[in-house]
N, CA, C, O and CB atoms as a CASP TS submission, in Angstrom:
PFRMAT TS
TARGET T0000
AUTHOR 0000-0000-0000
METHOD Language model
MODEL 1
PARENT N/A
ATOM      1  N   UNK     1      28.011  77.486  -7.374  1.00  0.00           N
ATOM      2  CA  UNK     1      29.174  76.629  -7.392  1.00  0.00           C
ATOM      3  C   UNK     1      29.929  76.814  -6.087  1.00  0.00           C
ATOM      4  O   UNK     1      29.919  77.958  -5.632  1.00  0.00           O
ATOM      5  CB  UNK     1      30.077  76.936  -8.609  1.00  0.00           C
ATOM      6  N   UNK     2      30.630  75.804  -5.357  1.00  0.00           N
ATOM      7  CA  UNK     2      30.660  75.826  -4.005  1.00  0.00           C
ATOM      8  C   UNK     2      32.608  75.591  -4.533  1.00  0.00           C
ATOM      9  O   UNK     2      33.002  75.041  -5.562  1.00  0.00           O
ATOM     10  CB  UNK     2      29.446  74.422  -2.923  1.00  0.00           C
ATOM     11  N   UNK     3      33.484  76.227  -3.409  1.00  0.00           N
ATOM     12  CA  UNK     3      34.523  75.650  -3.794  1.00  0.00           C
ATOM     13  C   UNK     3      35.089  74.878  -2.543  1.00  0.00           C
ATOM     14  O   UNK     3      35.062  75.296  -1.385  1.00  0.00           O
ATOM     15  CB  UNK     3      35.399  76.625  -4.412  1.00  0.00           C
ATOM     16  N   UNK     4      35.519  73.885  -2.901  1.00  0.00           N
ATOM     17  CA  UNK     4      36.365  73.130  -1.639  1.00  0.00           C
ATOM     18  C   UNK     4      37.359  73.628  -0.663  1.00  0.00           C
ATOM     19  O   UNK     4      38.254  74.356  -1.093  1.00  0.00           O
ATOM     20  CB  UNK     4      37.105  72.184  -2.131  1.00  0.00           C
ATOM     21  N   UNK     5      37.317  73.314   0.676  1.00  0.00           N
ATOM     22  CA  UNK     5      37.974  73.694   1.579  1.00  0.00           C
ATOM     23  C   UNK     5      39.585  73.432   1.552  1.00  0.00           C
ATOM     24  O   UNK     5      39.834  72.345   2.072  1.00  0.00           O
ATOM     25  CB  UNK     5      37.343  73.194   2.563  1.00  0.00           C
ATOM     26  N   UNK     6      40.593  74.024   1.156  1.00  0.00           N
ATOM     27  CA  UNK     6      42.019  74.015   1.399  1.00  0.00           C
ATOM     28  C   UNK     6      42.275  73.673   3.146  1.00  0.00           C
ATOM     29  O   UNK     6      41.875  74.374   4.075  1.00  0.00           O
ATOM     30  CB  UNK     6      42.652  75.611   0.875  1.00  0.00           C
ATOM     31  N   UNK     7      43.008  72.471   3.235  1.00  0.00           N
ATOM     32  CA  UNK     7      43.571  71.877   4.475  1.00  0.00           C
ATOM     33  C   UNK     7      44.533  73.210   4.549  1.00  0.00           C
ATOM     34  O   UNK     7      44.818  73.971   3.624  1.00  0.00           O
ATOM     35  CB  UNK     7      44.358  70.148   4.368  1.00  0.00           C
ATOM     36  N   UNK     8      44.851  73.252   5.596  1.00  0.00           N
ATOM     37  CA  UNK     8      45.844  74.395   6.070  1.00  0.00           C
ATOM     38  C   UNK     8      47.012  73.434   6.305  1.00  0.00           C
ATOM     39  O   UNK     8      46.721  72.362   6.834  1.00  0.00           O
ATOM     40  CB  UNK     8      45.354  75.377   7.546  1.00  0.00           C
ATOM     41  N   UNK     9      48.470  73.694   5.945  1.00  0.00           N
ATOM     42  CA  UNK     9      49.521  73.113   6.217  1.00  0.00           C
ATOM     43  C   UNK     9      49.267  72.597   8.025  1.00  0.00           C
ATOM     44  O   UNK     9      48.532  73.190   8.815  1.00  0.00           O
ATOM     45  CB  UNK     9      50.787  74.210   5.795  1.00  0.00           C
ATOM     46  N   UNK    10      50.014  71.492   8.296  1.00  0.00           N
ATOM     47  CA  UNK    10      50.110  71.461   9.840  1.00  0.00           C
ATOM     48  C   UNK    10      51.643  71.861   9.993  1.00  0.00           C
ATOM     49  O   UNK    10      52.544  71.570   9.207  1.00  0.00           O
ATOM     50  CB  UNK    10      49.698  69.857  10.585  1.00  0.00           C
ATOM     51  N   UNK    11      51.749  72.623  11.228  1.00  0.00           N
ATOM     52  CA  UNK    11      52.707  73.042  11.755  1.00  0.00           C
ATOM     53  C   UNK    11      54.007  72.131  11.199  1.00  0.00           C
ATOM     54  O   UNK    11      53.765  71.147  10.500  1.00  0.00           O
ATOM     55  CB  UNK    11      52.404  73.064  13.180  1.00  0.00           C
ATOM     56  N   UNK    12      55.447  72.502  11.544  1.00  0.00           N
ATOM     57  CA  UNK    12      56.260  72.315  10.570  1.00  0.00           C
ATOM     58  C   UNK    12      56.858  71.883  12.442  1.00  0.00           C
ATOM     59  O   UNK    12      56.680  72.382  13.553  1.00  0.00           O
ATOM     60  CB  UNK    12      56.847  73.668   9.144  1.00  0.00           C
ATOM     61  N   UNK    13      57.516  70.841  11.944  1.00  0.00           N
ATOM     62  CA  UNK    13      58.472  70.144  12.946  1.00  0.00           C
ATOM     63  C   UNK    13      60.241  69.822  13.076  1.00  0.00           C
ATOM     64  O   UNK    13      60.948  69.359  13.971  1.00  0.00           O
ATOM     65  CB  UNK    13      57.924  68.962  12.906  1.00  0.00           C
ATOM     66  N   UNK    14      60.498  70.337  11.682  1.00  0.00           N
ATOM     67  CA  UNK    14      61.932  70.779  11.493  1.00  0.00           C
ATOM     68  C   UNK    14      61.806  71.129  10.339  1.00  0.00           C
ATOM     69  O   UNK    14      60.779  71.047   9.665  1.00  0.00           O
ATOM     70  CB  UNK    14      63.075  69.863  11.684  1.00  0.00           C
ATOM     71  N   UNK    15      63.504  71.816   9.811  1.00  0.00           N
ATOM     72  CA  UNK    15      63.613  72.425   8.850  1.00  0.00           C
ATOM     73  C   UNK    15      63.228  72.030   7.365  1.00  0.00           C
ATOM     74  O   UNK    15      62.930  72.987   6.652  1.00  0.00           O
ATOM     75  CB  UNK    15      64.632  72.673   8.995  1.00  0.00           C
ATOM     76  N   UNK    16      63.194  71.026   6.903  1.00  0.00           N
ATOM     77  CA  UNK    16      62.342  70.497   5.699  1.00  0.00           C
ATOM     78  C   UNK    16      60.646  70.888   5.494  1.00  0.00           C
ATOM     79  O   UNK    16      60.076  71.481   4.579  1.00  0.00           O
ATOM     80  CB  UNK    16      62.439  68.898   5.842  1.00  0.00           C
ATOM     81  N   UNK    17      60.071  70.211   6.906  1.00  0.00           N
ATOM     82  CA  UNK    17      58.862  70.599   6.960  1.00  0.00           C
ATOM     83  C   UNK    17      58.295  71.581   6.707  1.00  0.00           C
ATOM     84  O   UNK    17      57.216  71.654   6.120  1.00  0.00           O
ATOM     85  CB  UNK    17      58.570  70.485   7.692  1.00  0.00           C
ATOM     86  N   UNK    18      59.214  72.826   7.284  1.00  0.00           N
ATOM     87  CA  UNK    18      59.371  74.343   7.286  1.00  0.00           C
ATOM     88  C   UNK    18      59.367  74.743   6.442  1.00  0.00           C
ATOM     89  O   UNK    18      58.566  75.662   6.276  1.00  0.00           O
ATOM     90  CB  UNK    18      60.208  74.910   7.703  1.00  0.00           C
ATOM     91  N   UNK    19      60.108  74.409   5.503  1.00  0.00           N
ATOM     92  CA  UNK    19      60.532  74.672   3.905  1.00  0.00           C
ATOM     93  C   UNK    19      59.195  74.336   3.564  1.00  0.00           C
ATOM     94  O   UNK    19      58.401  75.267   3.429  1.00  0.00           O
ATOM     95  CB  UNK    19      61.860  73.674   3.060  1.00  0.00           C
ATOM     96  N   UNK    20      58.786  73.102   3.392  1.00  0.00           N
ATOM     97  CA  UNK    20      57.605  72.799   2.468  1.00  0.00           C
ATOM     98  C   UNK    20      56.333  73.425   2.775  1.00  0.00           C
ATOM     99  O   UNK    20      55.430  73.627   1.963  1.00  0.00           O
ATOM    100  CB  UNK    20      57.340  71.392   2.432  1.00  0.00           C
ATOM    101  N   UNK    21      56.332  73.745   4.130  1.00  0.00           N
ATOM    102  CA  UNK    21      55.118  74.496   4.697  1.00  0.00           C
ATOM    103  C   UNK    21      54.997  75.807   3.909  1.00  0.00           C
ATOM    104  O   UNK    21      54.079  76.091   3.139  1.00  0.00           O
ATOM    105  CB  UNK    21      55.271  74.811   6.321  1.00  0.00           C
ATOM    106  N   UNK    22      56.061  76.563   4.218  1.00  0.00           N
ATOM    107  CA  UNK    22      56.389  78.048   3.289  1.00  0.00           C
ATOM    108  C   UNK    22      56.239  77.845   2.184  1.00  0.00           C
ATOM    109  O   UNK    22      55.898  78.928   1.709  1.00  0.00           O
ATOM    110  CB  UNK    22      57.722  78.709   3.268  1.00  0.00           C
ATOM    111  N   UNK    23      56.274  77.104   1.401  1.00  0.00           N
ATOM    112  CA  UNK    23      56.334  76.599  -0.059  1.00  0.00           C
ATOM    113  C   UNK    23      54.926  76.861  -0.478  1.00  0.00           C
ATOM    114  O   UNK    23      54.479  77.667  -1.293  1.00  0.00           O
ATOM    115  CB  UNK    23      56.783  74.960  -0.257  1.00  0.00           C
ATOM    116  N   UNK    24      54.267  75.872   0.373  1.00  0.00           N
ATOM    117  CA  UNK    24      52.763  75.367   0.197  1.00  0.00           C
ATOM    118  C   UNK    24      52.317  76.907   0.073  1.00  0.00           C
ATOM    119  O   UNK    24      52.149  77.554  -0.960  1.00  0.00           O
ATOM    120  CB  UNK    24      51.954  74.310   1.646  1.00  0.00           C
ATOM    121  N   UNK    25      52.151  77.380   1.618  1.00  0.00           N
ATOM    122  CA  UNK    25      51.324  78.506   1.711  1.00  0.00           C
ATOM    123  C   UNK    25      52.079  79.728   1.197  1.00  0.00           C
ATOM    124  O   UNK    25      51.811  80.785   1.768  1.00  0.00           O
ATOM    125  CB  UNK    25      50.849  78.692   3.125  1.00  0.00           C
ATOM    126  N   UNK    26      53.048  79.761   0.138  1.00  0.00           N
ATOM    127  CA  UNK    26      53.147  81.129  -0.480  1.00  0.00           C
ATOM    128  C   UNK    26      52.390  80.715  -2.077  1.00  0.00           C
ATOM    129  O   UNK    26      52.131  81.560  -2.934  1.00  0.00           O
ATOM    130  CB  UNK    26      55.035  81.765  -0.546  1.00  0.00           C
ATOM    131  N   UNK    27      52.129  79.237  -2.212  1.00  0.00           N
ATOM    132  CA  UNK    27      51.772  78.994  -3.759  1.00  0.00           C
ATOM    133  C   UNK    27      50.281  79.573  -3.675  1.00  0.00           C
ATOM    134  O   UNK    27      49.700  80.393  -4.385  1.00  0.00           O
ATOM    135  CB  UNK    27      51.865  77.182  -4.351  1.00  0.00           C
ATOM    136  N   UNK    28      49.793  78.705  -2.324  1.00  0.00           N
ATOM    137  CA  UNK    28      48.709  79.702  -2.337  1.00  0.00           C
ATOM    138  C   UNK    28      48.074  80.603  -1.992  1.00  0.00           C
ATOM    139  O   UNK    28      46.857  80.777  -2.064  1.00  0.00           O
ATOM    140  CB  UNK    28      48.230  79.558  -2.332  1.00  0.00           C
ATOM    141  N   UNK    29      49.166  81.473  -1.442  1.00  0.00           N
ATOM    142  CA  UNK    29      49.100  83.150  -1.562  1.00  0.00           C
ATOM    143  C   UNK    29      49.021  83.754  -3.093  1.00  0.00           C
ATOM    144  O   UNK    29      48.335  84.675  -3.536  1.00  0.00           O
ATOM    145  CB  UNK    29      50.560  83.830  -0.856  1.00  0.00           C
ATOM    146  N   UNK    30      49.977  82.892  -3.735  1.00  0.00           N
ATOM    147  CA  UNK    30      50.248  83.686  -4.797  1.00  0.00           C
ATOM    148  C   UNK    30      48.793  83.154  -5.906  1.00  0.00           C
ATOM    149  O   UNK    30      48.397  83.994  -6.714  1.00  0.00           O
ATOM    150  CB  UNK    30      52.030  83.350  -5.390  1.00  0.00           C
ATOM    151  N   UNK    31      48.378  82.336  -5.879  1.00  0.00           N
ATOM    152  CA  UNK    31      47.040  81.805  -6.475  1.00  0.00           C
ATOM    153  C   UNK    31      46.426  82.562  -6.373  1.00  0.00           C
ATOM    154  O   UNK    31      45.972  82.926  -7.457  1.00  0.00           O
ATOM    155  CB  UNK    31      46.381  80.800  -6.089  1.00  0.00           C
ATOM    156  N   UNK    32      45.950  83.331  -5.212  1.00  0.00           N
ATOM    157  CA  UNK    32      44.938  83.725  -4.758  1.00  0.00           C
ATOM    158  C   UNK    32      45.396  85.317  -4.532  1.00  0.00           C
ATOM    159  O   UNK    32      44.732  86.068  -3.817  1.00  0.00           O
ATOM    160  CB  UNK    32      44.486  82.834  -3.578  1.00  0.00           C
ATOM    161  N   UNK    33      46.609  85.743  -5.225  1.00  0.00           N
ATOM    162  CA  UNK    33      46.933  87.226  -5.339  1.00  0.00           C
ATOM    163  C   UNK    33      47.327  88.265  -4.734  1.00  0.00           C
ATOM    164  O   UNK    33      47.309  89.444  -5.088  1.00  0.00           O
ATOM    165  CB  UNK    33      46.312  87.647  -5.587  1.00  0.00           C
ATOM    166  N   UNK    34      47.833  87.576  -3.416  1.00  0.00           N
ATOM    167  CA  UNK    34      48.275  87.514  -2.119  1.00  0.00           C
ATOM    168  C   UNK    34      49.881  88.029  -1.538  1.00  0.00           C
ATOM    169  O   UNK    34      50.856  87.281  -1.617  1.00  0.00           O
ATOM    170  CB  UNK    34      48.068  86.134  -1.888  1.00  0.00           C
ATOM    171  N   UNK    35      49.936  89.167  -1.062  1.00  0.00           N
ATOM    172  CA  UNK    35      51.285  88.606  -1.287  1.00  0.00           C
ATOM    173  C   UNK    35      51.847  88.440   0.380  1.00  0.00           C
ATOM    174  O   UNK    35      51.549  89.437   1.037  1.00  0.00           O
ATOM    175  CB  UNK    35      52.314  89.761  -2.369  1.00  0.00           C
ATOM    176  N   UNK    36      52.416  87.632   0.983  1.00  0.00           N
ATOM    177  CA  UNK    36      52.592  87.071   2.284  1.00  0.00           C
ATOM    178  C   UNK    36      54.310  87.845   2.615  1.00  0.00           C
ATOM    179  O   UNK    36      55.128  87.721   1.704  1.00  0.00           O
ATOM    180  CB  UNK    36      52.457  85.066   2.203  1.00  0.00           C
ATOM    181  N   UNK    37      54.646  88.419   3.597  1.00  0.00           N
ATOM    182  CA  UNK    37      55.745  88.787   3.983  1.00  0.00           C
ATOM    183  C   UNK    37      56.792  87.194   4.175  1.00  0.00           C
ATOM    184  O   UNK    37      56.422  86.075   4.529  1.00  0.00           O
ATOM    185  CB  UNK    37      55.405  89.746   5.344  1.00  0.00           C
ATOM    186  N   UNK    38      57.994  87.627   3.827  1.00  0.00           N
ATOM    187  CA  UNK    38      59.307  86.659   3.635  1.00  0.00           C
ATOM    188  C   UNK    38      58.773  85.506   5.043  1.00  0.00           C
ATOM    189  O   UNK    38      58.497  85.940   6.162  1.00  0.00           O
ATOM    190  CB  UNK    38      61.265  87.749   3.948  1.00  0.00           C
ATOM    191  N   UNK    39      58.737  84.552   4.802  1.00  0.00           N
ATOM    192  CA  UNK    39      59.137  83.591   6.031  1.00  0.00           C
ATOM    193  C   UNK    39      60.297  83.723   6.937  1.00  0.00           C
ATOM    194  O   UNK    39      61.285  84.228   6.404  1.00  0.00           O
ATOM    195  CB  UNK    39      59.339  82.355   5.559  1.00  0.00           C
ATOM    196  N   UNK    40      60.412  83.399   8.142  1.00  0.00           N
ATOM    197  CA  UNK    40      61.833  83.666   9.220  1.00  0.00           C
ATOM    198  C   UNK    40      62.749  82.641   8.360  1.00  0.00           C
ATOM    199  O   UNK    40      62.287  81.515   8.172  1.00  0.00           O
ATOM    200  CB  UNK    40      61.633  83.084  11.290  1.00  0.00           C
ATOM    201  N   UNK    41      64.161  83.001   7.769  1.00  0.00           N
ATOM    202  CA  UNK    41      65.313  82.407   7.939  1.00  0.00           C
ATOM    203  C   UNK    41      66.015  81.097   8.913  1.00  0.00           C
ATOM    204  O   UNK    41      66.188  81.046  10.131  1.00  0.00           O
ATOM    205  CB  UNK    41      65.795  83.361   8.145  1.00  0.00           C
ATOM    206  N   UNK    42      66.363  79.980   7.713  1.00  0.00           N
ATOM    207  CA  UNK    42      66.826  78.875   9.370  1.00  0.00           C
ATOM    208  C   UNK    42      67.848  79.277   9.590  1.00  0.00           C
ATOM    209  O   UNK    42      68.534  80.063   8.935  1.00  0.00           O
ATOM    210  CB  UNK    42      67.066  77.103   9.427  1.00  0.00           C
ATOM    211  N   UNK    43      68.180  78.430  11.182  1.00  0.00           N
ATOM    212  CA  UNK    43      69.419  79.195  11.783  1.00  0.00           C
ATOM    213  C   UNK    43      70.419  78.512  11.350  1.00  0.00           C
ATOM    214  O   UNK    43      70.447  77.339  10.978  1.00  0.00           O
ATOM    215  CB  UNK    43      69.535  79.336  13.299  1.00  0.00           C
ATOM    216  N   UNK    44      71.254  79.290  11.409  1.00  0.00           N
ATOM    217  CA  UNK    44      73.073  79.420  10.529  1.00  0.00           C
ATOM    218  C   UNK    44      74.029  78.796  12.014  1.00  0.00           C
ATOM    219  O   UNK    44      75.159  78.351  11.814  1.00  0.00           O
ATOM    220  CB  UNK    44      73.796  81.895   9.960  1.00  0.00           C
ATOM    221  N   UNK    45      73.439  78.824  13.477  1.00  0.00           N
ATOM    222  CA  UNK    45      74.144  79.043  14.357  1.00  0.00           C
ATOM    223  C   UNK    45      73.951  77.436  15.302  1.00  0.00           C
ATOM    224  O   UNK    45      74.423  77.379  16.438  1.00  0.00           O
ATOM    225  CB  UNK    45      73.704  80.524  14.982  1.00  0.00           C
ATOM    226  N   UNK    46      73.585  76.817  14.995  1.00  0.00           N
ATOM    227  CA  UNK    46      73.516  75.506  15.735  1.00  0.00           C
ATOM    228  C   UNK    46      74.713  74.756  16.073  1.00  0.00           C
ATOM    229  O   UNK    46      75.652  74.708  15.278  1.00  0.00           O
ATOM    230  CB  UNK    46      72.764  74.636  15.028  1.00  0.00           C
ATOM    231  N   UNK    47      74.745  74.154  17.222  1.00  0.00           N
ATOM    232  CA  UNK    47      75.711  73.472  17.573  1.00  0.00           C
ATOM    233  C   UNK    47      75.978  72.448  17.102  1.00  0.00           C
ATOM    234  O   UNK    47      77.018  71.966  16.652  1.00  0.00           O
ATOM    235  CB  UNK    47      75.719  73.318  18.497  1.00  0.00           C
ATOM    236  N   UNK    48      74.508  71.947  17.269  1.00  0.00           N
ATOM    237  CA  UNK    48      74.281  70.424  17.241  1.00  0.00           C
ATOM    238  C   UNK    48      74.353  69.929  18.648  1.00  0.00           C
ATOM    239  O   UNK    48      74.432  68.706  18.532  1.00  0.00           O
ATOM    240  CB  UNK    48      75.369  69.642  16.335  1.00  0.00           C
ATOM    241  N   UNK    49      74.365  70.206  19.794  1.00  0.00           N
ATOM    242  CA  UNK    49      74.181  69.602  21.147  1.00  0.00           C
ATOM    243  C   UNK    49      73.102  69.703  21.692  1.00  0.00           C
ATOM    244  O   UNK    49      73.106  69.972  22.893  1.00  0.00           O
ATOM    245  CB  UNK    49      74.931  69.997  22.011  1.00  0.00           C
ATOM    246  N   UNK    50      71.970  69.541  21.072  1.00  0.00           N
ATOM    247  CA  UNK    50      70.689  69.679  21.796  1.00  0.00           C
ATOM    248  C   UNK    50      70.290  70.889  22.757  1.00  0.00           C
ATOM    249  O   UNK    50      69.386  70.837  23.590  1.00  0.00           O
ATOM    250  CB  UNK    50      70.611  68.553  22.559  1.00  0.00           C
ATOM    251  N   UNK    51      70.933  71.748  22.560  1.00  0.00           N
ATOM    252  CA  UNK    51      70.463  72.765  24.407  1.00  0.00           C
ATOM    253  C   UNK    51      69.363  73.231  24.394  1.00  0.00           C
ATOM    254  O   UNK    51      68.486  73.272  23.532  1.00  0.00           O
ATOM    255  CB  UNK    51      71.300  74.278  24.940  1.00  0.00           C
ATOM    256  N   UNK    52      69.455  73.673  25.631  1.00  0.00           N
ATOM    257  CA  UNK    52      67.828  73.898  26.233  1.00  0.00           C
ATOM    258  C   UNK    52      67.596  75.025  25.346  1.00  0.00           C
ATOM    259  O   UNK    52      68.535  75.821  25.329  1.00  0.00           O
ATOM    260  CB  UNK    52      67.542  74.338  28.093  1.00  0.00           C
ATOM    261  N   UNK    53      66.404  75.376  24.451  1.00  0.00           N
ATOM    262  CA  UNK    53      66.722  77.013  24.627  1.00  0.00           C
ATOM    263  C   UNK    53      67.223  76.950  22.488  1.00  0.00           C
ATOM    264  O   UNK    53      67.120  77.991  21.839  1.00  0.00           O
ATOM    265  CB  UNK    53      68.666  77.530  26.373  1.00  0.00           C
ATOM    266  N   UNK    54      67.719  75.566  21.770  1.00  0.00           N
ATOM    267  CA  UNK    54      68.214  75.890  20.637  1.00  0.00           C
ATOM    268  C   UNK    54      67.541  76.922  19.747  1.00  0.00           C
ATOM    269  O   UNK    54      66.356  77.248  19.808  1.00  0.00           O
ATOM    270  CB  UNK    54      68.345  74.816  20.050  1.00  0.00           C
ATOM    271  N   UNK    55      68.478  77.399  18.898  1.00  0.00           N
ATOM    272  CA  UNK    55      68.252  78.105  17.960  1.00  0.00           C
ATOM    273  C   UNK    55      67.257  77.715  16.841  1.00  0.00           C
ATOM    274  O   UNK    55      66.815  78.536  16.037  1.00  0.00           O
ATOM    275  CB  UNK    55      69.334  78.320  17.572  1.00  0.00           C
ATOM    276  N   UNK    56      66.854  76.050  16.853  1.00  0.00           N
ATOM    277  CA  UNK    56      65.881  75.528  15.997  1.00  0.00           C
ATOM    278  C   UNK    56      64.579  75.700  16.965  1.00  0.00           C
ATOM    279  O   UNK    56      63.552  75.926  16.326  1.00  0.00           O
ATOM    280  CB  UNK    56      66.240  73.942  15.482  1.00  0.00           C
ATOM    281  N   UNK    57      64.482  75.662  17.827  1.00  0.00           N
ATOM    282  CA  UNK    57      63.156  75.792  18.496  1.00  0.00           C
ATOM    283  C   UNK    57      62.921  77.140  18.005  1.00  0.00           C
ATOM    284  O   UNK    57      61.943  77.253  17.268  1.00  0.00           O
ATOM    285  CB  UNK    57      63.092  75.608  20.166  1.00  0.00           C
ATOM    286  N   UNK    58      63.335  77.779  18.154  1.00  0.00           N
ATOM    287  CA  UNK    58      62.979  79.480  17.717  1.00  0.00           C
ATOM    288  C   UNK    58      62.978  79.632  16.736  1.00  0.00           C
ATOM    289  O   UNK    58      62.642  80.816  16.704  1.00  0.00           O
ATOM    290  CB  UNK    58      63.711  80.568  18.031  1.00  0.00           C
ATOM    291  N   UNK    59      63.135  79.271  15.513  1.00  0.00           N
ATOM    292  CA  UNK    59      62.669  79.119  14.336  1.00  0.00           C
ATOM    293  C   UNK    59      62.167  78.375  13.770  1.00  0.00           C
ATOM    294  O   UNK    59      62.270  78.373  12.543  1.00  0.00           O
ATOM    295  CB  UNK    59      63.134  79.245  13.817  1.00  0.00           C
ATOM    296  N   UNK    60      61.266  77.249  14.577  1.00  0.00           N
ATOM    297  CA  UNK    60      59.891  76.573  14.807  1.00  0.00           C
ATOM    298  C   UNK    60      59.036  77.162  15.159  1.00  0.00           C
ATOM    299  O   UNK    60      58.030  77.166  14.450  1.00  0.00           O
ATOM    300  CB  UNK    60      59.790  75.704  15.557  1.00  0.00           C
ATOM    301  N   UNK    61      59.048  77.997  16.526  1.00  0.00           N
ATOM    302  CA  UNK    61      58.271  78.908  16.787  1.00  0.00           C
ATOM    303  C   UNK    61      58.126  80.238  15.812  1.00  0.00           C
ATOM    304  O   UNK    61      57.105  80.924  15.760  1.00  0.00           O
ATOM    305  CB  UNK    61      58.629  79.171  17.987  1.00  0.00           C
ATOM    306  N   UNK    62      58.991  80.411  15.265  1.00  0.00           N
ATOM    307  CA  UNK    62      58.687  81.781  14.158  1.00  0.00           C
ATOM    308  C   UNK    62      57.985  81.210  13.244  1.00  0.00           C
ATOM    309  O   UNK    62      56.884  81.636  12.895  1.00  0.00           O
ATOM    310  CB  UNK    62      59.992  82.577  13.361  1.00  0.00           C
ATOM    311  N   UNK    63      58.622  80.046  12.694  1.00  0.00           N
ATOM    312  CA  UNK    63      57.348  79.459  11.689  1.00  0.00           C
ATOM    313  C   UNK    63      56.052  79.197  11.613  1.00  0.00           C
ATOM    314  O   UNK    63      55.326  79.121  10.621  1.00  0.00           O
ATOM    315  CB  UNK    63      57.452  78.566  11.409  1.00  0.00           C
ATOM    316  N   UNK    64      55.714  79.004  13.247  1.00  0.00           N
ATOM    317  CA  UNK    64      54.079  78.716  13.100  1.00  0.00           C
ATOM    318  C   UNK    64      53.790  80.116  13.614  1.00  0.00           C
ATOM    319  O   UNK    64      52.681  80.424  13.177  1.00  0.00           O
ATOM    320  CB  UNK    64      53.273  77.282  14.119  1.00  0.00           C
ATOM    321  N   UNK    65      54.297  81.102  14.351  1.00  0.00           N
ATOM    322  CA  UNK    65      53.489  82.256  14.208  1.00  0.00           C
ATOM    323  C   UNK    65      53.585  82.802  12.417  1.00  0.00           C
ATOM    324  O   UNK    65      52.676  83.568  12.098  1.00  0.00           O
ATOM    325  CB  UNK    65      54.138  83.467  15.417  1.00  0.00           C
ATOM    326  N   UNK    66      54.522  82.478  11.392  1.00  0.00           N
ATOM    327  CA  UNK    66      54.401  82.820  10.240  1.00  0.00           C
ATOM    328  C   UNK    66      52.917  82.255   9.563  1.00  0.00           C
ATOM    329  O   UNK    66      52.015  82.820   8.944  1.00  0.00           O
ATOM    330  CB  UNK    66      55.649  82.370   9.616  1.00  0.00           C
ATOM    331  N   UNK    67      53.126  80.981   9.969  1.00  0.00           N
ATOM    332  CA  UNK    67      51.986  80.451   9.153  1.00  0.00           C
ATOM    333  C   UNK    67      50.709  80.930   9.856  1.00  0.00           C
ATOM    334  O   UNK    67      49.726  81.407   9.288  1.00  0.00           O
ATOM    335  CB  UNK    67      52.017  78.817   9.021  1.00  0.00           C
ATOM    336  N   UNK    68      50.854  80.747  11.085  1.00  0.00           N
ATOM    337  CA  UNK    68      49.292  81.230  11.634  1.00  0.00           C
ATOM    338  C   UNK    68      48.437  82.636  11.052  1.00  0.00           C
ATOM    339  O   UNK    68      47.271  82.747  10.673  1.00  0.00           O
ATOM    340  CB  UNK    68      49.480  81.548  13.301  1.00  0.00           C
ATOM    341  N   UNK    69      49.863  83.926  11.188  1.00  0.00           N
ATOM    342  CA  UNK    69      49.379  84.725  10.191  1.00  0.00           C
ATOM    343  C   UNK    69      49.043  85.104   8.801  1.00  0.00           C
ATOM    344  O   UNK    69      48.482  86.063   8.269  1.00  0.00           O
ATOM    345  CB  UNK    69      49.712  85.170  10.328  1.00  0.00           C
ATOM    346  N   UNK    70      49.721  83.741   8.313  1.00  0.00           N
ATOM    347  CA  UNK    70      49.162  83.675   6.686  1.00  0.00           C
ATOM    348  C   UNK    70      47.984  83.228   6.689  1.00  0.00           C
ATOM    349  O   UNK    70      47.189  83.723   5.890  1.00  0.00           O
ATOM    350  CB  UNK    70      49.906  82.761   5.660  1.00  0.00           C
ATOM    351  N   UNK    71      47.529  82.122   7.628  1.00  0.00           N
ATOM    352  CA  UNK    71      46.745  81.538   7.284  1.00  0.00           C
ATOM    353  C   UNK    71      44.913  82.825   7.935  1.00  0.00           C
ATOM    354  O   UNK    71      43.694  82.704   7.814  1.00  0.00           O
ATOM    355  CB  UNK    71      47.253  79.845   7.948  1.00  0.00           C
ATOM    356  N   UNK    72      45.731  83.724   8.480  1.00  0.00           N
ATOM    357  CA  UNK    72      44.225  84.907   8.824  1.00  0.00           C
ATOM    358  C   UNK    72      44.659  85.802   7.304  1.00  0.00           C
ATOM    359  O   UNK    72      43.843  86.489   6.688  1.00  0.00           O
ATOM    360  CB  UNK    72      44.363  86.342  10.925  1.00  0.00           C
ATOM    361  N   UNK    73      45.655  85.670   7.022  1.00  0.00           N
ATOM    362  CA  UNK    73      45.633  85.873   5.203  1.00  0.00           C
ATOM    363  C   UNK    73      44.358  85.833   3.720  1.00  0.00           C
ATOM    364  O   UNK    73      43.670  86.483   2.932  1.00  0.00           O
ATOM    365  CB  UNK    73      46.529  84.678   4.821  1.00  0.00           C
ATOM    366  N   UNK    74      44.868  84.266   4.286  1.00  0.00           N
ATOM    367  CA  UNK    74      44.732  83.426   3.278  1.00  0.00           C
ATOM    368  C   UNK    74      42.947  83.102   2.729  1.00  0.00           C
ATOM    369  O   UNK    74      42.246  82.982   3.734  1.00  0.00           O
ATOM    370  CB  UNK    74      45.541  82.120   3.849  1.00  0.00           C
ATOM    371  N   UNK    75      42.345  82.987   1.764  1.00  0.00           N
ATOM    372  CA  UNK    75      41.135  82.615   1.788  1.00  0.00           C
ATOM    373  C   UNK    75      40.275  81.205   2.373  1.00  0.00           C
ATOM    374  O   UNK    75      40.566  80.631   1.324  1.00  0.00           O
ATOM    375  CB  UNK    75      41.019  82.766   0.678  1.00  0.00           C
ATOM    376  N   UNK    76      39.693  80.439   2.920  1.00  0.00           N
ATOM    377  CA  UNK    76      39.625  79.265   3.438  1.00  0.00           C
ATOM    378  C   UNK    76      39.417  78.338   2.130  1.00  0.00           C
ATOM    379  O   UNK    76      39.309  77.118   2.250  1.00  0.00           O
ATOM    380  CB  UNK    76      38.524  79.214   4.543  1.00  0.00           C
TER
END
């Protein structure tokens, strides 16, 4: 019996995405008995003026190094 390949979330492009990404891949951590360290926190500290450098880029970037390491986790 062969089992089907799980798509891997694609990278998360703002904070919703982020959310649902973490969502996805802790359900199936936890399916599969797993247990995945906390996801990075969104930021509390935004302006809202776009700057170079925001506090959402860096917790875009924490998110896909999160997921990347779940996903050397995770079973395929």
């Amino acid at each position: 019996m062969t089992s089907a390949a799980v798509a891997a979330p694609t990278p998360a492009v703002d904070g919703a995405t982020a959310q649902a990404m973490f969502l996805a891949m802790q359900q199936r951590a936890t399916d599969a008995g797993i247990t995945l360290r906390n996801p990075p926190p969104e930021p509390t500290t935004c302006c809202g003026r776009g700057c170079n450098g925001c506090v959402w880029e860096g917790f875009l970037d924490a998110a896909e190094y999160w997921r990347q390491e779940a996903l050397l986790q995770l079973p395929g």
